[in-house]
N, C-alpha and C positions, 0 to 999 in steps of 0.2 A: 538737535532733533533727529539727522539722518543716524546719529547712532544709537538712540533709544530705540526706533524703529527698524535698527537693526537686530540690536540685542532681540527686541521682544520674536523678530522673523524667526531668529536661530532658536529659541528656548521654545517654540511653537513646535519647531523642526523635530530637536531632540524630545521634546515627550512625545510626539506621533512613533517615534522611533522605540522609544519606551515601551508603549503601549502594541508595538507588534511583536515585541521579544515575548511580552505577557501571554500572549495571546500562541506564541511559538511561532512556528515556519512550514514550509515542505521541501519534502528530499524528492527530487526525481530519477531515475534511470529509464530511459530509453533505449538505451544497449546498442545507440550509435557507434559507439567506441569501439568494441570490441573487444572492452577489457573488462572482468569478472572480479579484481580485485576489494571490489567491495561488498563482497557476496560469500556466505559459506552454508556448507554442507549440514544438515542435521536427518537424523533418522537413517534411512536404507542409500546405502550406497549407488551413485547415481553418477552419469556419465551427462554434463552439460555444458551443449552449444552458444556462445553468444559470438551470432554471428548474422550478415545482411540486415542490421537493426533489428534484431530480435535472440529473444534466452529461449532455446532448444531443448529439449530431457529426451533423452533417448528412451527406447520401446521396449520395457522388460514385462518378461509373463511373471515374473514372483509378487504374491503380497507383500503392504506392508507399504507405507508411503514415505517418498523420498521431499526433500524441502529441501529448498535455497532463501537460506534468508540475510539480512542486512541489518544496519543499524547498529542502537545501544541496547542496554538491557535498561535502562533510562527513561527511556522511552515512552511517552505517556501518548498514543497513537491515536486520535481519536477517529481516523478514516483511511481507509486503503482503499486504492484504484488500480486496476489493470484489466487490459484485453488480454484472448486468451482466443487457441485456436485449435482445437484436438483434429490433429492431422492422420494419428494409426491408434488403432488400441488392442487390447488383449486382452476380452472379457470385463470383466467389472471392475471397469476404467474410473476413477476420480480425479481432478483437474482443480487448482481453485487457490485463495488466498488463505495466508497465516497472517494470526493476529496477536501481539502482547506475547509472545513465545517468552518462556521465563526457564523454559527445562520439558524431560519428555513429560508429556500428559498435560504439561500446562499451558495452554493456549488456548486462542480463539479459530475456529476457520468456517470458510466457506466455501462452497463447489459445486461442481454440474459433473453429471455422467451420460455422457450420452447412450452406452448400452441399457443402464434402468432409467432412463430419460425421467428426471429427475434432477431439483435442485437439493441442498441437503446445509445443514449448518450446524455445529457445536464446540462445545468445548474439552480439549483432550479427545478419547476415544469415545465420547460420549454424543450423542445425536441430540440437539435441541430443539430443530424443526427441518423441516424437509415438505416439498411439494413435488407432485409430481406433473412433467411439462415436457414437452417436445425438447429437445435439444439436437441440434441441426450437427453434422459430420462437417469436417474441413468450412466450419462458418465462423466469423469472428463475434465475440462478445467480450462485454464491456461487466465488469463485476467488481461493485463496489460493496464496504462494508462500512457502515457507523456507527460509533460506541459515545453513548452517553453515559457517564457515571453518576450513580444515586450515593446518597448519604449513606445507607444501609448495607454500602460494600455492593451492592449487588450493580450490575450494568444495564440497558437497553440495546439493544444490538440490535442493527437496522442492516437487512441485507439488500440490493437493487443490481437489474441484470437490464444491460443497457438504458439506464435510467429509470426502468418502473420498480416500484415496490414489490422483493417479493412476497417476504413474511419479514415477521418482527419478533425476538423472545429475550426474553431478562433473565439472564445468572449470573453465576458470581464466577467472575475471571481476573485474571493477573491486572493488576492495575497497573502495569507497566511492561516492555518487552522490545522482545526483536519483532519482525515484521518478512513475510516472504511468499515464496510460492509452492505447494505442493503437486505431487503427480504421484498416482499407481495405478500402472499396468495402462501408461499412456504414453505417447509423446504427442508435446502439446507446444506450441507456440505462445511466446511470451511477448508484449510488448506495452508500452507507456506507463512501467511503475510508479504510483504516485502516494506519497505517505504524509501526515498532515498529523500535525497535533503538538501540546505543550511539549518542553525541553528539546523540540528538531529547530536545526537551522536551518533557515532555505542551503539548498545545495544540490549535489549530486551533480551527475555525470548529463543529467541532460537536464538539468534547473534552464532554464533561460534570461540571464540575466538584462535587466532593465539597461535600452541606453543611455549612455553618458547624456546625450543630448539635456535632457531636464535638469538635469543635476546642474549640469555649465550653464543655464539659461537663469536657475535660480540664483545661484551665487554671485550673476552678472546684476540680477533684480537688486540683489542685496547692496552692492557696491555704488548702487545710484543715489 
């Protein structure tokens, strides 16, 4: 009897298990570390800090925006999180997250400029919505994006700036990518990247993994 009601404990286990592979993972970086290795360059050439728990972009006056991004090209992203801190700028400053990056033009993004005070979002060079809003000097904010995909190819893109909604708009974007940060004619503080969606496995440099404690507690249930 104690081992049918073993068997049945473990095969409960493994489909829960099952069922969050399904459903995928998230990657973190928090940039504790201090090591950049899983991060690369796309777009304008860019000089960046990962340093005191936090990703740094140095302060250039030239157009034309620089990205650090991560991940696979795989990648089916369904949300990106990060704070963000514009500490200097140089005119018409933008700051913000990359989304499904496939090649140049092809992506999703999102951002705040503090000089047009100003949130802004689209895909490639292209502007999808934008509101215009106070945006505070050396203050930290939280900027998240969510991608629903429809049958029709096309996507729901959900943007939010410290948790509230800012706007909402539907197009047709990569259904798959890299994922990162952008900056022109800023430097901007970076910190708590967080990426979410099918084919990611939990991970990253600042994942926090679960302690042993339950895992050993269960095994012990199982053995009784």
């Amino acid at each position: 009897m104690k081992l049918i009601h073993t068997r049945i404990l473990l095969t409960l286990m493994i489909g829960l298990m099952a069922v969050g592979s399904v459903f995928g993972g998230t990657w973190v970086d928090d940039f504790e570390d201090g090591v950049s290795i899983d991060w690369m360059e796309a777009g304008r050439p860019m000089r960046w800090t990962e340093a005191d728990g936090m990703m740094t972009s140095e302060l250039r006056e030239d157009d034309g925006y620089a990205m650090l991004l991560t991940g696979e090209k795989e990648w089916v992203n369904d949300s990106v999180t990060c704070r963000l801190n514009v500490r200097n700028l140089a005119g018409g400053d933008w700051c913000g997250l990359v989304l499904r990056y496939s090649g140049e033009d092809s992506y999703c993004w999102f951002g705040i400029s503090v000089a047009w005070t100003r949130y802004a979002a689209g895909v490639g060079n292209q502007r999808a919505a934008e509101k215009q809003l106070k945006v505070g000097f050396m203050e930290w904010y939280t900027l998240r994006v969510e991608i629903q995909d429809n049958q029709a190819q096309s996507s729901l893109v959900r943007c939010f700036v410290n948790g509230t909604p800012v706007f909402e708009f539907e197009e047709n974007i990569p259904q798959s990518g890299q994922v990162g940060i952008f900056v022109q004619r800023s430097m901007t503080q970076f910190d708590d990247f967080k990426v979410s969606g099918a084919e990611i496995l939990d991970g990253g440099p600042g994942f926090a993994v679960e302690p042993t404690d339950k895992l050993t507690t269960t095994w012990a249930a199982l053995k009784r």
